[in-house]
NUTI-546716 format. One line per 10 residues: number of its first residue (from 0); their letters; for each residue z, x, y of N, C-alpha, C, O. Coordinates in steps of 0.001 Angstrom, whole numbers. Example, Ala and Ser with C-alpha at 12.3 -4.5 7.8 and 13.67 -1.06 7.14 Angstrom:
2
0 = as = 7800/13190/-5690/7800/12300/-4500/7800/13200/-3300/8465/14236/-3319; 7080/12850/-2250/7140/13670/-1060/7870/12900/30/8039/13409/1138 .
END
This chain:
227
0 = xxxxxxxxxx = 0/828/-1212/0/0/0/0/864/1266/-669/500/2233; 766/2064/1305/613/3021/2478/-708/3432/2775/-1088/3404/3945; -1515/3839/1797/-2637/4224/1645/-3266/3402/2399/-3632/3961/3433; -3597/2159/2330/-4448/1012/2770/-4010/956/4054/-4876/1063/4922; -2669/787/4453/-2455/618/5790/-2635/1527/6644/-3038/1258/7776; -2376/2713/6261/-2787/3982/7044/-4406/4345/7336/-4817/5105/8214; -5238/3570/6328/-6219/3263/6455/-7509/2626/7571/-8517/3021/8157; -6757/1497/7401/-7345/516/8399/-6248/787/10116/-6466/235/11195; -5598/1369/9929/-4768/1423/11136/-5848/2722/11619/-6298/2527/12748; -6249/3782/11072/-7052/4727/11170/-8364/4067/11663/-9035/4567/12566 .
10 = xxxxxxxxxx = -8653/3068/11109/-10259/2462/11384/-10188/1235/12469/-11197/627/12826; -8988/974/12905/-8976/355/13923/-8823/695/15488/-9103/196/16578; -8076/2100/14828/-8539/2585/16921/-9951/3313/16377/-10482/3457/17478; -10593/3683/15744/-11852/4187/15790/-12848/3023/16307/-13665/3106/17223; -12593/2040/15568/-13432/925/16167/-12866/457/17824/-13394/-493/18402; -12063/1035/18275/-11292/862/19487/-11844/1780/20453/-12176/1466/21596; -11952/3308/19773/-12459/4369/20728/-13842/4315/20767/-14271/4527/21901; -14845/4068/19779/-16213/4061/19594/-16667/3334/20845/-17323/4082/21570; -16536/2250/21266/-17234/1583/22479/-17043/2311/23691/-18087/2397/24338; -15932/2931/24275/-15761/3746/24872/-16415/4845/25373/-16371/5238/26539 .
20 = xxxxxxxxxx = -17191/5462/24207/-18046/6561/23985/-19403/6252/24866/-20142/5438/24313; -19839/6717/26052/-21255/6444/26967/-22445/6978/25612/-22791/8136/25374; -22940/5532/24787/-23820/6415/23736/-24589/5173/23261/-23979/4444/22479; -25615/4883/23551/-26281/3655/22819/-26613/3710/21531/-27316/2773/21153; -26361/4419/20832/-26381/3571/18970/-25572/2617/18478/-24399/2250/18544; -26360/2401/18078/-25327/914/17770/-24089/1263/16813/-23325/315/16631; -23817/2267/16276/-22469/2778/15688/-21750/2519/16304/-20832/1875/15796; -21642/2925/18231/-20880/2757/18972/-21293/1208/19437/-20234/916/19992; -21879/376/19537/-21792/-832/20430/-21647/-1904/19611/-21065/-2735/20309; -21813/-2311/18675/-21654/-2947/17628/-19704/-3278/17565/-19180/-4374/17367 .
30 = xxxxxxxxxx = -19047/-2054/17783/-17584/-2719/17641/-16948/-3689/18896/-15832/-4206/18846; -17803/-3805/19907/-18078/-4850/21217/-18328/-6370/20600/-18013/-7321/21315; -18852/-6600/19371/-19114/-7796/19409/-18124/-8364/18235/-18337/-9523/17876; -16846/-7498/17483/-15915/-7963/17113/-14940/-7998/17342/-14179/-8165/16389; -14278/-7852/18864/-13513/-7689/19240/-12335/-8550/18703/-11378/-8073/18093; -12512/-9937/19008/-12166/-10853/18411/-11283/-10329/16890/-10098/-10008/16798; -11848/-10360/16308/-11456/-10171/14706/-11017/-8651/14243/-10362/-8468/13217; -11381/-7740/14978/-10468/-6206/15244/-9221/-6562/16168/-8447/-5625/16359; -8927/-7724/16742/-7617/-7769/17172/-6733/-8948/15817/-5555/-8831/15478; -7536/-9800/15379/-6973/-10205/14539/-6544/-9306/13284/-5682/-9607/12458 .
40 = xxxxxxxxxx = -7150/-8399/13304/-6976/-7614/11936/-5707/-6025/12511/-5098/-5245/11779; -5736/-6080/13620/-4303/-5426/14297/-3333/-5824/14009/-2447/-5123/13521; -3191/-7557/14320/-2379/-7712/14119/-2217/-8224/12215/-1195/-8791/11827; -2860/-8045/11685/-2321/-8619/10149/-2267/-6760/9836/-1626/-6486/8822; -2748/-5770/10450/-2223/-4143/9999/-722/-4252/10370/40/-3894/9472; -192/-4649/11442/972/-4835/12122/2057/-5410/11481/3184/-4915/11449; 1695/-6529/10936/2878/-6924/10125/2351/-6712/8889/2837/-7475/8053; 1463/-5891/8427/1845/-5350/6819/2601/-4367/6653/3108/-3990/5597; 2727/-3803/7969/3341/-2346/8426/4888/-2358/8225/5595/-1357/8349; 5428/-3872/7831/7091/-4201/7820/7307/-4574/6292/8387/-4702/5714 .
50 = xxxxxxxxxx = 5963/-4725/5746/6160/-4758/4171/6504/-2945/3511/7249/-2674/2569; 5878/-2171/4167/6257/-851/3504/7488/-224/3747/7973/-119/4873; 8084/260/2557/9172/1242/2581/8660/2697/3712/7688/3445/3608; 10015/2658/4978/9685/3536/5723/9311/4896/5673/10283/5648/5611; 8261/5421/5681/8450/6839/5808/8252/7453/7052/8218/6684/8013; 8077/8951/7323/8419/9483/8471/7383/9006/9464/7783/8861/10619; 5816/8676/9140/4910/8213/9977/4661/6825/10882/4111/6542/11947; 5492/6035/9684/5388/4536/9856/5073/4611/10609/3879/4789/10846; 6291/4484/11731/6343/4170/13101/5539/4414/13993/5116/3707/14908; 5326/5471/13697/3953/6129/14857/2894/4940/14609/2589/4102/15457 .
60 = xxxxxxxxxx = 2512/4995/13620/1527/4311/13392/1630/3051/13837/656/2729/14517; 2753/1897/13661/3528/889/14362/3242/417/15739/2865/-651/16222; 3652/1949/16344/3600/1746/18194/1837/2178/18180/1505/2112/19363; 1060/2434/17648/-446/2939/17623/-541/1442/17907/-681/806/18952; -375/981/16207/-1556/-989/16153/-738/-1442/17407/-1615/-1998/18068; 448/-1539/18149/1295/-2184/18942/546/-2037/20367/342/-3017/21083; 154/-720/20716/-1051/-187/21866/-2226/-793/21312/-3023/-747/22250; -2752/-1285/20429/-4064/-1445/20389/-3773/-3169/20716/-4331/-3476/21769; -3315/-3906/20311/-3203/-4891/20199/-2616/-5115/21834/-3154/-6132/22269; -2123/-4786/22390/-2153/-4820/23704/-3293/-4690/24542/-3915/-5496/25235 .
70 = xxxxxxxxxx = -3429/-3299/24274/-5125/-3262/24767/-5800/-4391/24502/-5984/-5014/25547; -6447/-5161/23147/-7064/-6214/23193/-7023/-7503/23937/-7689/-8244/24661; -5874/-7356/23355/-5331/-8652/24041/-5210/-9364/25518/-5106/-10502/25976; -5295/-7813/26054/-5138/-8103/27799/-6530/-8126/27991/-6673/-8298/29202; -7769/-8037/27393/-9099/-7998/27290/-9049/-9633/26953/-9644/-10347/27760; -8483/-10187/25990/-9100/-11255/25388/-8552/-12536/25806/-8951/-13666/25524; -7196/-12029/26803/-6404/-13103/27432/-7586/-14184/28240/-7614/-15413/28186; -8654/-13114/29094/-9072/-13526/30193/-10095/-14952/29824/-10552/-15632/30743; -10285/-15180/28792/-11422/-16140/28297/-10522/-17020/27679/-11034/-17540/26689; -9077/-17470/27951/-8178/-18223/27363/-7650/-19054/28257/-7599/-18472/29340 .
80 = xxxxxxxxxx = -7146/-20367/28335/-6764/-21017/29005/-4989/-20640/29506/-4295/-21472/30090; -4582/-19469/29191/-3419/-19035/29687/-3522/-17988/30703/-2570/-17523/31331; -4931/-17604/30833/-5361/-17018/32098/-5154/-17261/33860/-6053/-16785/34553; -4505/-17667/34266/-4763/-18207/35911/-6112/-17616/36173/-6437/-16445/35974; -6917/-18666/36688/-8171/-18911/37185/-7599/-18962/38610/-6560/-19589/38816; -8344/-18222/39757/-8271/-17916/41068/-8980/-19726/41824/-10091/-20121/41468; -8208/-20459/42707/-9428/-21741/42336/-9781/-21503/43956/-8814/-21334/44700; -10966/-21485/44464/-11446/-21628/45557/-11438/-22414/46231/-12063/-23341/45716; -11106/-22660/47120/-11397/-23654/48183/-12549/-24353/48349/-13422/-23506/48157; -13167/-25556/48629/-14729/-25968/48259/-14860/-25779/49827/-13834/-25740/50506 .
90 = xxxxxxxxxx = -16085/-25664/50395/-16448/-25383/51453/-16831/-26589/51988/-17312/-27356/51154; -16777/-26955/52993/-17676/-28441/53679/-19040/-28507/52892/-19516/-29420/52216; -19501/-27300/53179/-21035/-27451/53337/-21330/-26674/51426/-21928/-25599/51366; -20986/-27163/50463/-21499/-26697/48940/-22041/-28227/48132/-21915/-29366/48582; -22567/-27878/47023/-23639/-28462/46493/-22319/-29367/45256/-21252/-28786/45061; -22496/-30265/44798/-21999/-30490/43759/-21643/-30253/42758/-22270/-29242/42440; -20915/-30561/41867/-20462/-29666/40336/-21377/-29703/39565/-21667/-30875/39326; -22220/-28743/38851/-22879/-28939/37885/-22628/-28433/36709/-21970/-27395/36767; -23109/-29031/34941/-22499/-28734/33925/-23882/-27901/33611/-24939/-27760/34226; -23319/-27367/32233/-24534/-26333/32026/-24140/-26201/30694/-22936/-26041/30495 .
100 = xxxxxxxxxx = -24915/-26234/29717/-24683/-25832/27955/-25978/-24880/27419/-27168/-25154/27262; -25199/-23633/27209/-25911/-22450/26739/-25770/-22500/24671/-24723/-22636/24039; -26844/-22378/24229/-26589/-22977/23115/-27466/-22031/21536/-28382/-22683/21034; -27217/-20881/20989/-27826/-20150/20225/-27778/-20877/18914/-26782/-20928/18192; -28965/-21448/18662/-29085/-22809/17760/-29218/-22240/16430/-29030/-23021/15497; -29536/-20896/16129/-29890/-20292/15127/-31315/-21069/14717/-31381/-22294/14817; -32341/-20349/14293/-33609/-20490/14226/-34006/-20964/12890/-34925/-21761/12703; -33380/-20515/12100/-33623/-21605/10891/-31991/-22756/10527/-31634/-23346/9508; -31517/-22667/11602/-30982/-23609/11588/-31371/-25130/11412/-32330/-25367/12147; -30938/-26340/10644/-31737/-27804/10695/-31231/-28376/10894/-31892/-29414/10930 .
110 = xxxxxxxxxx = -29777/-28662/11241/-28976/-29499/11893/-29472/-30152/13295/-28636/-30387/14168; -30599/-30390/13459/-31083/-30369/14927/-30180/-32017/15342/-29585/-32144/16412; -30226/-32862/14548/-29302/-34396/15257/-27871/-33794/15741/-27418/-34277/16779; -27228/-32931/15179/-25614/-32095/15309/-26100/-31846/16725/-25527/-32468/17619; -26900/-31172/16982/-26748/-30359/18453/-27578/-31420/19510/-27336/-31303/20712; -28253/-32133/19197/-28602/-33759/19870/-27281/-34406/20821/-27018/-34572/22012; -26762/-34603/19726/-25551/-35494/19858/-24907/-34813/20700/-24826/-35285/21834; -24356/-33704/20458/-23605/-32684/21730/-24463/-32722/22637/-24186/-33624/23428; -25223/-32267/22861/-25831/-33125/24326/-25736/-34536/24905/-25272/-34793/26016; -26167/-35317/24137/-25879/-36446/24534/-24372/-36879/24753/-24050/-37918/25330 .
120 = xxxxxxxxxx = -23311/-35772/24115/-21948/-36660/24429/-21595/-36153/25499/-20918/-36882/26223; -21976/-34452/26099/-20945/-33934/26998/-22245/-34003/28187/-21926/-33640/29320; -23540/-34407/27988/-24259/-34704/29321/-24581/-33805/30438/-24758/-34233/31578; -24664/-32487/30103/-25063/-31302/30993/-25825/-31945/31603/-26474/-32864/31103; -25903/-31531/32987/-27223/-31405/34048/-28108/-30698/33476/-29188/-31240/33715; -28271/-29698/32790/-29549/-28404/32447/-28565/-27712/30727/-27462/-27746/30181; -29808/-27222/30575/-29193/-26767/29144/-30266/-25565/28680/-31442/-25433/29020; -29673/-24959/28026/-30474/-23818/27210/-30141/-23271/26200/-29009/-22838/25982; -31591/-23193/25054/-31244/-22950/23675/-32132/-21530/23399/-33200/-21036/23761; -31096/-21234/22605/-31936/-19815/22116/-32350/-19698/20818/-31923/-20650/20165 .
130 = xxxxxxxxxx = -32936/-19009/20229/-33792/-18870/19087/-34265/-20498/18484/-33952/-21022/17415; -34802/-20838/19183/-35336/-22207/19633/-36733/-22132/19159/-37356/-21466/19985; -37605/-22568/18069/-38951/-22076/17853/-39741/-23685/17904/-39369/-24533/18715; -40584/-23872/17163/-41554/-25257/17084/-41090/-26132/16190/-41670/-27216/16121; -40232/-25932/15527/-39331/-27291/14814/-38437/-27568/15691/-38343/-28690/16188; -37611/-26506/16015/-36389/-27423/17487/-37187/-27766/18629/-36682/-28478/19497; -38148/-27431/18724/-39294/-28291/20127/-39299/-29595/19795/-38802/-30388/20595; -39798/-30018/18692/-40368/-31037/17810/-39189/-31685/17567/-39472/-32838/17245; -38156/-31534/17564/-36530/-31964/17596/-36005/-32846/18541/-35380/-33906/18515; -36562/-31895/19593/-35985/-31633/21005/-36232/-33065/21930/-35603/-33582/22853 .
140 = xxxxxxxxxx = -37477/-33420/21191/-38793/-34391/22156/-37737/-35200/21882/-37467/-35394/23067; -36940/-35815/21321/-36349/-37418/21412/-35346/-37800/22889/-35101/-38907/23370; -34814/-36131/23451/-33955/-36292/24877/-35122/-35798/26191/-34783/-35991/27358; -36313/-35242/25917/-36733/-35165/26723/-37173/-36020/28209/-37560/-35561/29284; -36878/-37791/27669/-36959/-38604/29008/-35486/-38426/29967/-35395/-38450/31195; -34419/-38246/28963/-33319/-37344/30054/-33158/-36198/30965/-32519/-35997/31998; -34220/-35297/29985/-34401/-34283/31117/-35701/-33522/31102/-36224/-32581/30506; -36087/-34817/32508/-37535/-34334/32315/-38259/-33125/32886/-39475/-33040/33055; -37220/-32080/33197/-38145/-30932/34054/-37624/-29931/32879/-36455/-29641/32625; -38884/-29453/32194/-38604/-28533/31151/-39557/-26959/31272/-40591/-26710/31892 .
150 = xxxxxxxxxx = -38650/-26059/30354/-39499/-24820/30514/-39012/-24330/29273/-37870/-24074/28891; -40558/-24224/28513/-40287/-23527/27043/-41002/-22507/26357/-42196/-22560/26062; -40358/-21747/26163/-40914/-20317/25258/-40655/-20173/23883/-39629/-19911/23256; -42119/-20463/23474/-41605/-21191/21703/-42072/-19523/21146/-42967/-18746/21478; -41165/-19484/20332/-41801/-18313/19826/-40867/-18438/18001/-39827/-19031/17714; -41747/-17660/17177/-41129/-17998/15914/-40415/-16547/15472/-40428/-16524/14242; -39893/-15518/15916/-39230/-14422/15728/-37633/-14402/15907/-36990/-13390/15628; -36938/-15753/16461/-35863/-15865/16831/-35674/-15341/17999/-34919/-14369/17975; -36146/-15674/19164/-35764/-15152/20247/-36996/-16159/21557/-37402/-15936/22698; -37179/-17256/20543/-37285/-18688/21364/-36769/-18927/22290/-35774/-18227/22481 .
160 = xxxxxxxxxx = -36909/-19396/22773/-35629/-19831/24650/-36571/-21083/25146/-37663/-20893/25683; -35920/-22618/24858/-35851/-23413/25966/-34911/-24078/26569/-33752/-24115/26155; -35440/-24829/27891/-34631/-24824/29190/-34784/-26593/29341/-35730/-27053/28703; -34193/-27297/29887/-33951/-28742/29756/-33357/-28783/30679/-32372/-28074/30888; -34002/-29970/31774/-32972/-30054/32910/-33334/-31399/33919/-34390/-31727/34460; -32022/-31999/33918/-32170/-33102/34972/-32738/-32864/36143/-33508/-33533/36833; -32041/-31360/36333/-32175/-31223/38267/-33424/-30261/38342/-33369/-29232/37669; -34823/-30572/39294/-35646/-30198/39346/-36478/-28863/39517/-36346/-28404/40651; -37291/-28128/38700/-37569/-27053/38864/-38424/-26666/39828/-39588/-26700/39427; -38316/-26353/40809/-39441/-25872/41689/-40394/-24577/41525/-41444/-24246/42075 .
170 = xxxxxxxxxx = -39345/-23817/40247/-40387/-22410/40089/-39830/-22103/38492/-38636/-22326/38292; -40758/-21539/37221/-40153/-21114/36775/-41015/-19910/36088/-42246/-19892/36118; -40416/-19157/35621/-41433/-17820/35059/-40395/-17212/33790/-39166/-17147/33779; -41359/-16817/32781/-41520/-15851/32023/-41069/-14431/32298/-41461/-14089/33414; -40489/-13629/31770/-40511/-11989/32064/-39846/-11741/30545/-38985/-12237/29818; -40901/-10551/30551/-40755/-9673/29453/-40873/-7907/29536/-41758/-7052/29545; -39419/-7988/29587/-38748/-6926/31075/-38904/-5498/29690/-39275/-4335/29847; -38392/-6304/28246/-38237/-4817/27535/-39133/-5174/26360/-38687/-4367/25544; -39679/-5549/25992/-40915/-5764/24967/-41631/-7362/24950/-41067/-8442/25126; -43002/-7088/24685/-43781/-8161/24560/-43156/-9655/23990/-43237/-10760/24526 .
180 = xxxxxxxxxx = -42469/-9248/22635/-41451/-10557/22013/-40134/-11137/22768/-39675/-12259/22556; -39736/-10432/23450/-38248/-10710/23607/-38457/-11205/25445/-38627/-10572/26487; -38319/-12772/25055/-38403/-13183/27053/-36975/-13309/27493/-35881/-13377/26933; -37501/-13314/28918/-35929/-13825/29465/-37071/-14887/30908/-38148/-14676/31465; -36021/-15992/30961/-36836/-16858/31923/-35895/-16633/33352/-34769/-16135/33362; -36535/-17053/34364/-36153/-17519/35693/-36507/-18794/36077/-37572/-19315/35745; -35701/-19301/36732/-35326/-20644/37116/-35540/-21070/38604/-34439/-21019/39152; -36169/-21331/39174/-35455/-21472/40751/-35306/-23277/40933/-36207/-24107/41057; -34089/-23433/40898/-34260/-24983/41237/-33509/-25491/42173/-32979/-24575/42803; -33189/-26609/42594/-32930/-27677/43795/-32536/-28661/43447/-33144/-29635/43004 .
190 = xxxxxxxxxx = -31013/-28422/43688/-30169/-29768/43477/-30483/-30839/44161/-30945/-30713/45295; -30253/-32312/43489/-30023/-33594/44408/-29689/-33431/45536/-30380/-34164/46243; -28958/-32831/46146/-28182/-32561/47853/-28364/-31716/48412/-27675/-31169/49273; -29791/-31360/47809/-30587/-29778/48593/-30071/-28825/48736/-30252/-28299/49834; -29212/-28131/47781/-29009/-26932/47037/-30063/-26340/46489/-30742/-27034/45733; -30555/-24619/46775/-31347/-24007/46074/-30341/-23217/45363/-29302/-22811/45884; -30851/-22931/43614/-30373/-21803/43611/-31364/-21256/42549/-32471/-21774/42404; -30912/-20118/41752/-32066/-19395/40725/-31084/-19023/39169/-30068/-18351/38991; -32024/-19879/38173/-30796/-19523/37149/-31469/-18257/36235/-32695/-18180/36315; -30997/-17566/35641/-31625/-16656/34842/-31134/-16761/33133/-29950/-16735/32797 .
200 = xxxxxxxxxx = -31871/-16838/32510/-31868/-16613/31041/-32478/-15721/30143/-33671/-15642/29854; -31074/-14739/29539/-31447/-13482/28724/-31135/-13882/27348/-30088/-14444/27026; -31938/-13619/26679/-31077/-13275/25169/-31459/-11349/24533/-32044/-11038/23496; -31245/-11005/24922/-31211/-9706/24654/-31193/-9144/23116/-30281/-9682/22488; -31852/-8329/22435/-31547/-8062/20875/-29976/-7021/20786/-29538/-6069/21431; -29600/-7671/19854/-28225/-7053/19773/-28156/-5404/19326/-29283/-5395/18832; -27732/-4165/19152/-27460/-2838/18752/-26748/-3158/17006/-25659/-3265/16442; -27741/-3189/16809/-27233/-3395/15164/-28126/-2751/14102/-29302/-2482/14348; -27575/-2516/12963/-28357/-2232/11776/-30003/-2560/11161/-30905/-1835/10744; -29824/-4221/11379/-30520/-4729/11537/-31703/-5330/12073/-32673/-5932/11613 .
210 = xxxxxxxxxx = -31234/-4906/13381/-31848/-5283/15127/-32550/-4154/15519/-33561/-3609/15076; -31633/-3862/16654/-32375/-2312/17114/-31232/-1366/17066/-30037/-1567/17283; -31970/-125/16680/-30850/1358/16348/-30193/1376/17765/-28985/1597/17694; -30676/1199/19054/-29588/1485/20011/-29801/583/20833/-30726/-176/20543; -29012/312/22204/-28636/-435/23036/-29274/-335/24299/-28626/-580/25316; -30556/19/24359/-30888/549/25356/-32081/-544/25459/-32836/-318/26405; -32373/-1566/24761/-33488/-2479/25128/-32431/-4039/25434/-32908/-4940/26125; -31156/-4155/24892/-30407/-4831/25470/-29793/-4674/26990/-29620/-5658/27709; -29451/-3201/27439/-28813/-2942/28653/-29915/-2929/29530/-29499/-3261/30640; -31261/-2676/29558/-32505/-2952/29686/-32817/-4101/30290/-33205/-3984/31453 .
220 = xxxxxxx = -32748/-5415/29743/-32921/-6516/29762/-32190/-7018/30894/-32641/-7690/31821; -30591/-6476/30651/-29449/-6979/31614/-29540/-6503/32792/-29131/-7184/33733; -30218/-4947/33054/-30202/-4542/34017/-31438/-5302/35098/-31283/-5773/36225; -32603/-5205/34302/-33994/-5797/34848/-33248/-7031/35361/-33441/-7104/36574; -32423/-8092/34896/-32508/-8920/35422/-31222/-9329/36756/-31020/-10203/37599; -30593/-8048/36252/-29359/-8355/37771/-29845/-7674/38474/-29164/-7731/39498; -30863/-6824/38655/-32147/-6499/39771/-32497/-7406/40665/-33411/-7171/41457 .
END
């Protein structure tokens, strides 16, 4: 049992220090998208750490997962409803509240009535789906008299993107900032109460095994578009 725990307590600040590292392979960026579940697994190293008979290291190791799990945590607080949110003052002169549902449908996903219905219950103003190809188009058509200003990039590689929206588009475009397959759209639209604004939509390929060896056509993407 020491063995194991000394183990993963070992492989959990590595997966802790690796992102850290200025290095786009995905060795290093890849432990960014489990953050989540490397803090859950801190803490189940943490209290296995009270099942072992003490020896001289324990502890060290103890106050190690105890720093890491802090570290996370003050990372993961911020996307939690125990966060204080700063609330602004509304200005005389601002545009109305608008809802918005960002939505990675998975591409051979077929549940298409499941993700219908969530639209139809929570009623976004505008919406956007990703890896979205010509069966979720073909899906899609039954809400389209709800929202009739649309912009769609059907593509069958998983990295589809369409856009659905009550409130009217006055401009919208295509860009294909880091390869021919992979779009990201722009938006410029105009609220009911004559609000302009410009929405942008990335889906970026992730730094993975699978995906691409490094991170440099994702940070790519992000950068081109906060340009």
């Amino acid at each position: 049992m020491w063995i194991i725990y000394m183990i993963l307590a070992i492989l959990l600040l590595v997966m802790t220090l690796l992102p850290k590292i200025q290095h786009s392979h995905w060795v290093f960026r890849i432990p960014e998208f489990a953050k989540i579940q490397v803090t859950y697994l801190i803490l189940f190293t943490f209290l296995l750490g009270f099942t072992i008979d003490s020896t001289d290291y324990l502890w060290y190791y103890q106050g190690l997962l105890l720093v890491l799990f802090v570290h996370h945590s003050h990372i993961l607080i911020r996307y939690t409803p125990l966060y204080p949110v700063k609330k602004h003052k509304q200005r005389h002169k601002s545009s109305e509240k608008l809802h918005f549902v960002s939505a990675n449908v998975y591409q051979f996903n077929k549940e298409y009535d499941r993700f219908i219905k969530l639209i139809e219950k929570y009623s976004p103003d505008f919406f956007m789906t990703m890896e979205s190809n010509g069966d979720w188009e073909k899906a899609m058509r039954k809400i389209e008299k709800e929202y009739p200003f649309q912009h769609k990039v059907t593509l069958e590689n998983t990295y589809g993107m369409h856009f659905y929206s009550k409130i009217e588009i006055k401009e919208a475009t295509t860009h294909y900032f880091v390869a021919d397959d992979i779009p990201s759209i722009e938006i410029h639209m105009r609220t009911h109460d004559g609000f302009s604004f410009v929405f942008f939509g990335v889906h970026p390929p992730p730094p993975s095994p699978t995906e691409e060896e490094t991170s440099k056509e994702r940070d790519g993407d992000l950068l081109s578009t906060a340009v």
